[in-house]
C-alpha angles and dihedrals in degrees: 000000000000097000092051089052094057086052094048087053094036089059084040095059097041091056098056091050091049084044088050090043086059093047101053082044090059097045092060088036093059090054120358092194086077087074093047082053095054092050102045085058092047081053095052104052089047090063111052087038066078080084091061094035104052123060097221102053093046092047080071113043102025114192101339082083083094088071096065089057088051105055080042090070092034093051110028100100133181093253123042089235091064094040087054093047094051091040090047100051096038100055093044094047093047091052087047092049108048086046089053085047095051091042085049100053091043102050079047100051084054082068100061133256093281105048094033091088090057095044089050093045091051091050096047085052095052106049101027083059088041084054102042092049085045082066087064096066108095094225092053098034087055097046119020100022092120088048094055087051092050088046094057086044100045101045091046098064102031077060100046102040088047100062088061098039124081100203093046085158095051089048103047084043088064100039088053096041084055099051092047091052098046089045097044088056092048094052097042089050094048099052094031105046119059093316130213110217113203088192090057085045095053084046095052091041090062106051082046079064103048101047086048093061086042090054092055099043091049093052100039100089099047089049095043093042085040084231111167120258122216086232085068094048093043091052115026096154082069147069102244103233109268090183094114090072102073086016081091093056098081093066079067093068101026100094093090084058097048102050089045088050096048094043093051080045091062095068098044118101119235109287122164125341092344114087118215101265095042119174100258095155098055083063089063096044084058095041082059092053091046089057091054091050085049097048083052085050090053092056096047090046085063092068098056086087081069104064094192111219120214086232099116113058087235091064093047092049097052092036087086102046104045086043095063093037083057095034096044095046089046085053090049090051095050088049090053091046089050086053090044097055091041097052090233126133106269126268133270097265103167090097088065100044089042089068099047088058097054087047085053086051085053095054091050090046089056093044092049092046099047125086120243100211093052091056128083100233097207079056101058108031086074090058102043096050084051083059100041090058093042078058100058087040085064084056098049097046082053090062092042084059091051099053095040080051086056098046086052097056091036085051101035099237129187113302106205093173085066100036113129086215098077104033089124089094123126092232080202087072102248127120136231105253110236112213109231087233088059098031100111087048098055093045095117094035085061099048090052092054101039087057091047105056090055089062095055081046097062085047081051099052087038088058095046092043 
């Protein structure tokens, strides 16, 4: 019986630490930057411990040495934005402070031993309040928040160390030697060694987003009307993935991210495709009209649990309809995430939103034609409020367009319209014949030319309009 009990806790135990063991696999499977990460940190207290471990540099810093390790595990984030956020404000206001502290000691020691204390005490009270209500001012609260905390700290002990050390310069010369160095190895390795851009995270954040909403859009029709879908004629063994129905659901809670991501992007320099001053501000501008068009999305989720059969003549008139404005605006959305993602000026959707117009012109013309009195009104009131907020999703999609219009022209995306490489367009909106013997020869000649022409189209429209 014993012996069965110890075998029963032996197998338990090993369970949870296999169960641990997966865990800790998918962590760094889900993103493996999270080992580098790990690593880089592991590097970077291991070189300024140097300070401890060799005699000349300790020579010259003493025991305040622990104080670069220090700011090396306060600073030292995931993303090189955020490490360069924490490592900016606290080596300036480090440097602020400990001026402030020797200026302090010294303007109080003018004053004589016995009313030094109470000079010192009325300074640390000044400007220790003035710090902590400057926290309360959005701008500084959002940027340099972490700055303002190491500021109070600082200052406060640089003054009151100071009143019973001798050598207060010497000392604040090591502390902030320290700091710097701590800070300045954090930052190199961040941006040097395998580095995490906030600003490339928001980006691709954003297009996640987009093509979440699109998904949903896309697949809406076929799962409210109950049409068949040639995934589920192609595999008919499985359940089709459903997933694109709640994926959208996390647009709904990303706005913290995105403000702490665009915020960390603001401090890092140009790298890659994104410029220096980079318009941060015009991704959460979109990420704000994302989350309407999601709030739209939540409400039009709620009426999957109809199912709304085409058994009266009013559903089937109004299936088709509803079907392409959902299909077409989820088409515009995964074109402006696709631009998005490329860094090219975004596509010519009207074509997509101009089909959604005429199938809301259909809805109003079936709802004018049909007869009140012969409808059941609990019947229809489900349907039409299904169409109303499609409706308002169009609409949405329409100011999406606008802003990611805007981000092209503020970052200086792509152009295609203007892209030498196609300048083999008839701007009369015919097209060279190819001839079928030549036709795979041609294949890239046609596509050119096909894309282009669409573009001419939407001037076109635009004329006419």
């Amino acid at each position: 019986m014993e012996s069965a009990h110890k075998s029963s806790s032996y197998f338990n135990m090993k369970a949870l630490i296999l169960n641990f063991i997966m865990r800790i696999k998918k962590l760094g499977k889900d993103d493996p930057r999270r080992i580098v990460h790990s690593f880089k940190v592991a590097l970077a207290i291991t070189l300024v411990s140097m300070v401890y471990y060799l005699r000349p540099l300790y020579k010259g810093i003493g025991d305040n040495g622990v104080w670069a390790i220090l700011t090396v595990v306060v600073v030292f984030e995931f993303s090189a934005g955020a490490t360069l956020c924490k490592g900016m404000n606290r080596g300036f206001a480090t440097l602020l402070a400990g001026a402030l502290g020797v200026g302090a000691n010294y303007l109080a020691s003018l004053f004589g031993t016995k009313v030094e204390p109470i000079v010192l005490g009325c300074l640390v009270f000044l400007l220790v309040a003035s710090a902590t209500f400057s926290r309360f001012i959005p701008h500084i609260k959002k940027r340099y928040d972490y700055g303002v905390l190491i500021f109070i700290l600082t200052f406060s002990l640089v003054v009151v160390s100071g009143y019973r050390v001798d050598k207060i310069l010497e000392l604040a010369h090591q502390r902030l030697s320290t700091i710097l160095i701590g800070g300045a190895t954090c930052i190199v390795i961040s941006i040097c060694v395998c580095p995490v851009w906030a600003g490339e995270d928001l980006h691709n954040l954003i297009v996640s987003n987009l093509e979440k909403l699109a998904s949903f859009l896309e697949g809406f029709g076929g799962e409210i009307f109950e049409l068949p879908l040639e995934e589920d004629i192609v595999v008919s063994s499985n359940e089709p993935d459903k997933s694109f129905l709640t994926a959208y659901k996390s647009v709904l809670n990303s706005k913290a991210t995105e403000e702490s991501l665009a915020n960390f992007a603001w401090w890092e320099p140009g790298h890659g495709k994104f410029r220096f001053s980079h318009p941060w501000k015009q991704y959460l501008k979109i990420g704000v009209l994302m989350r309407q068009c999601g709030y739209h999305i939540e409400a039009l989720n709620a009426y999957l649990d109809e199912k709304f059969q085409a058994s009266s003549e009013f559903s089937k008139r109004v299936q088709e309809p509803c079907t392409k404005m959902s299909s077409e605006a989820g088409k515009a959305l995964k074109e402006l995430a696709q631009s998005v993602k490329s860094f090219t000026s975004p596509p010519n959707c009207s074509m997509h939103l101009q089909t959604c117009k005429k199938a809301v012109d259909e809805v109003n013309t079936t709802l004018k034609a049909s007869m009140v009195g012969e409808l059941d009104v609990l019947e229809i009131i489900p349907i039409i409020t299904v169409a109303s907020i499609l409706i308002e999703i169009v609409k949405c999609v329409e100011t999406i367009f606008v802003a990611i219009e805007e981000l092209s022209e503020q970052a200086h995306f792509k152009d295609l319209l203007n892209d030498g490489e196609k300048s083999q367009v008839h701007h009369g909106g015919a097209v060279a014949s190819v001839d079928d013997d030549d036709e795979e020869e041609d294949k890239d000649f046609v596509k050119v030319i096909i894309h282009k022409i669409t573009s001419d189209s939407r001037k076109i429209e635009d004329n006419r309009g």
